[in-house]
N, C-alpha and C positions, 0 to 999 in steps of 0.2 A: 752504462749509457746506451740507448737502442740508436739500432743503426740508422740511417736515414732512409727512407721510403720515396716512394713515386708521389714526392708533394709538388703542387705548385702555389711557391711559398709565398707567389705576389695574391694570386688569389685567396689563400687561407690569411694574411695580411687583411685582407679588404674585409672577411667576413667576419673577423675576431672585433676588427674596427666597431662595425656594423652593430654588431651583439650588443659593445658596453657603451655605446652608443644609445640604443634602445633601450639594456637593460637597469643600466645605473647611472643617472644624468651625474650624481655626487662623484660616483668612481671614475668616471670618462672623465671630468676635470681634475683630480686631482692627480689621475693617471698622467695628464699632459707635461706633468712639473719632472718627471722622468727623463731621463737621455734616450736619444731615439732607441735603440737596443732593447734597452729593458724595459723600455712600454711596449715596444711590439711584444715582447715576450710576455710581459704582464699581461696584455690583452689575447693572447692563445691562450695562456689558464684560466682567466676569465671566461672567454667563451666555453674552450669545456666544460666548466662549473657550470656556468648557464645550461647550457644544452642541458646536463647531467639532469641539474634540478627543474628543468621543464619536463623532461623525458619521466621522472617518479612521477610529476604531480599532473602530468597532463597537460601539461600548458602549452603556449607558448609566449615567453617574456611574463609570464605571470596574467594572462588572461585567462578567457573562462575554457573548466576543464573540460575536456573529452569525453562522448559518453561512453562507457563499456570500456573504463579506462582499467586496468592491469597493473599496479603499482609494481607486485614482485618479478612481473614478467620485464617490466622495464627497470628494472636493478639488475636485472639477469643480462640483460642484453648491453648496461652499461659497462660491467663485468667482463662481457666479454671483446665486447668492441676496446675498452680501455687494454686488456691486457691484449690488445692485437695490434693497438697505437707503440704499446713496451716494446712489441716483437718489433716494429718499425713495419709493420705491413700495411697499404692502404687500406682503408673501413669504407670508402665511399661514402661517409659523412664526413662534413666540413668539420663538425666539432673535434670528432674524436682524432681528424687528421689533423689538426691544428693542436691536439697533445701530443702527436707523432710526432710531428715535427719542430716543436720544444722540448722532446725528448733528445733530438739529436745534438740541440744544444744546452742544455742544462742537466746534470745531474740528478733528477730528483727520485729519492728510493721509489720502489712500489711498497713501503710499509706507509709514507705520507698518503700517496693515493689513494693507497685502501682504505685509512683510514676518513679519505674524505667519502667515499664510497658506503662508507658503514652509516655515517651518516646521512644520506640518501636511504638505505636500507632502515632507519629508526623512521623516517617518515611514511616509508612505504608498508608499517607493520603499522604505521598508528598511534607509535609508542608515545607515551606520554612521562614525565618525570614524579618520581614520588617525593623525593628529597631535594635538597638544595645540591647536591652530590652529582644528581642525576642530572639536577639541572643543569650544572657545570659542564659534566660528560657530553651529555648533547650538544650544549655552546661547541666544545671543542671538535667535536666529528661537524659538525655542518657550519662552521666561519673557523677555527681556533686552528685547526689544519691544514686550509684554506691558506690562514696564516703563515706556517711555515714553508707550503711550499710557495709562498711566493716570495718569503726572503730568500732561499735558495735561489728563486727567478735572479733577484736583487744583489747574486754574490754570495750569502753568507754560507761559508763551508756546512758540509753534513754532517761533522762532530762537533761545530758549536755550539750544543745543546743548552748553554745558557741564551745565548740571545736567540735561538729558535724556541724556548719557554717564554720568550718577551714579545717575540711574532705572534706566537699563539693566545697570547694577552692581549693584543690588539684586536683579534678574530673573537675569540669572546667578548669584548669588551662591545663590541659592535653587532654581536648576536643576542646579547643583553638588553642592548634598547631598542633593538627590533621587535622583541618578545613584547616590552614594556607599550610599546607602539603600538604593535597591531593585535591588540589583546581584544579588540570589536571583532576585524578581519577574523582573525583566526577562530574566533567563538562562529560567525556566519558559517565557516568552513567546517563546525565540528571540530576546531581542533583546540587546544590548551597546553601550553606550555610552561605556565605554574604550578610549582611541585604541591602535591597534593599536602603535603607537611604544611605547607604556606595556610592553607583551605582551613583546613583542620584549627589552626593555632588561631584564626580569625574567625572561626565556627561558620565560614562559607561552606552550603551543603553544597556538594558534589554537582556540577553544572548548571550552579545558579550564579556564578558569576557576576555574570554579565546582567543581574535585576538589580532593578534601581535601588532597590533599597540596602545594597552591597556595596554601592557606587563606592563611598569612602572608605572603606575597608579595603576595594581594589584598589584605589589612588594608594595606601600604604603597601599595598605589594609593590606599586611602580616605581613607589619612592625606593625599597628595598633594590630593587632591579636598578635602578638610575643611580642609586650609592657603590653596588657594585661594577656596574658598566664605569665607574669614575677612578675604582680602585686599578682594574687591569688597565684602563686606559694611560693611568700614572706610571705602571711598572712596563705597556709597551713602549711610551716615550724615553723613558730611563734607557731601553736595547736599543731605541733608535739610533743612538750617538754610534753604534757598530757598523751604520750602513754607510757607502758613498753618500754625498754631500747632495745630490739631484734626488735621489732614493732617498733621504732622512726628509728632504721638502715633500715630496710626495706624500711621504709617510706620516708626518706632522699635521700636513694639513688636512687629509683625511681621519685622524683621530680628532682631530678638533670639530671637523665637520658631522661626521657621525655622532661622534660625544655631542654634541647641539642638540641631538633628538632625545635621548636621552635625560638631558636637563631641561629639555621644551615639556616633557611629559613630567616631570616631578613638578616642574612649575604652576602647572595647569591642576593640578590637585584632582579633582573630585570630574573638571570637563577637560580630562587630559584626553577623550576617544568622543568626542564633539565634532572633532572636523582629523583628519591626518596631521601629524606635526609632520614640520619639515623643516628644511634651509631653506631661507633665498637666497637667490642669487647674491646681490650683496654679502650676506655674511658667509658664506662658503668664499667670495675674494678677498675678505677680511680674512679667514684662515689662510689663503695662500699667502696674503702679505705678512701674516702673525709667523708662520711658520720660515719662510723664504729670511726671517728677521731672523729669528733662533738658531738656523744653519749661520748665518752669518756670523753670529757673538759667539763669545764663550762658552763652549758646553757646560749647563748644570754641572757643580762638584758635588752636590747631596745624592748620594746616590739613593735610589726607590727601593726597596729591597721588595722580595717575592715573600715573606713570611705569612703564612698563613692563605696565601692562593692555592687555587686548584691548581695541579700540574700533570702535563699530559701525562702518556702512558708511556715508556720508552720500550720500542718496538725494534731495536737493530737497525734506526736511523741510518746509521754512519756505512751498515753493510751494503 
């Protein structure tokens, strides 16, 4: 665990707030279902993340990018500002101080953080996935790791590599219908995150995509994307029964809410990139009441099994 630095922990509070505030209207709500503790906490990793993934792409909160923007220069510099949060030294960034100072209180290896680092460093090379394999992999460096460490935020020991495989099912599970999502966005952007095996088997030539006369063939990637975002979603619900009872609501109702987009886009078929799916308000308080209900009754006795998921990479977690 790193030592403590020259934080000022009310200030680094305020900005973390600030971040998931702006960044993620869905995650700031169901962040709130948390005990004060573990939200503040939850919300220092979050804004790290944030920072991290505005610093690759140029942003900031996901606006428009910077010109003469550096992708690898800014993976270098998160690199090193991150391992200088591990030393407990201040960065003179709010982000990277608000990982210092969740270092001092949670456990989390530097083999989880790298790995969310790495996935920062696939978007700053461009990388794109050839396989369903691939596509996995990147799920899990950029939301699936994401995952674990924040059931670590939430308690869960560093050798309990089965329900940190079920955390990391939820972070994929949620990087899955983001893909299925923003498959317009990402095309304006130049980018693609359908494995090109997908392209191929549907005889989509190589970035035509997004032409109309493909339209139906992409609604059947989305549906592929939106069946799998259901499977991990299944199996992170199954490790949620591991977490405290305010952590399992949290947790619950943002799989429910995420999972929404997800099914909003397989729903929509052919005008699933028409307009943005989303939640409304309404049914994002419909999962907190769905889930605040489930904590309540009797855990699920069927259990969900992991057979035939992706599973991360084990990295000396526990060291």
């Amino acid at each position: 665990m790193a030592e403590a630095g020259a934080y000022d922990a009310h200030a680094l509070h305020g900005f973390a707030h600030d971040s998931i505030a702006r960044g993620s209207k869905s995650f700031a709500l169901a962040s709130q279902l948390f005990d004060r503790e573990t939200r503040e906490r939850v919300w220092l990793l979050y804004a790290w993340c944030r920072a991290a993934d505005d610093l690759t792409d140029g942003q900031d909160h996901g606006g428009a990018m910077k010109p003469n923007h550096d992708p690898a220069a800014a993976v270098a510099h998160i690199r090193a500002q991150t391992d200088r949060a591990f030393a407990g030294e201040p960065t003179g960034e709010a982000a990277f101080d608000a990982l210092g100072l969740l270092l001092t209180e949670v456990d989390i290896p530097r083999a989880v953080i790298h790995d969310i680092i790495a996935g920062f460093e696939l978007d700053a090379k461009d990388w794109r996935p050839r396989s369903e394999s691939d596509l996995l992999r990147y799920s899990y460096h950029v939301a699936g790791a994401v995952g674990v460490a924040m059931a670590l935020v939430m308690g869960v020991g560093p050798g309990d590599e089965t329900t940190l495989d079920r955390a990391s099912d939820l972070g994929i599970a949620f990087q899955l219908a983001n893909i299925a999502r923003d498959v317009a966005e990402d095309a304006a952007a130049d980018r693609c995150y359908l494995p090109v095996e997908w392209m191929v088997e549907l005889d989509i030539p190589p970035g035509q995509h997004m032409h109309p006369a493909f339209r139906p063939r992409l609604s059947v990637m989305a549906k592929w994307l939106a069946e799998m975002a259901e499977e991990y979603e299944a199996s992170a619900r199954w490790g949620a029964r591991k977490l405290p009872p305010r952590s399992r609501w949290a947790v619950l109702a943002a799989a429910g809410i995420y999972g929404d987009i997800a099914r909003e886009v397989r729903a929509r078929g052919d005008h699933a990139w028409d307009h943005r799916a989303a939640s409304s308000l309404f049914a994002k308080l419909g999962w907190v009441a769905r889930a605040g209900w489930s904590v309540l009754r009797r855990p699920p006795q069927r259990r969900i099994s992991r057979d035939g998921l992706w599973t991360r990479p084990r990295r000396g977690v526990a060291a």
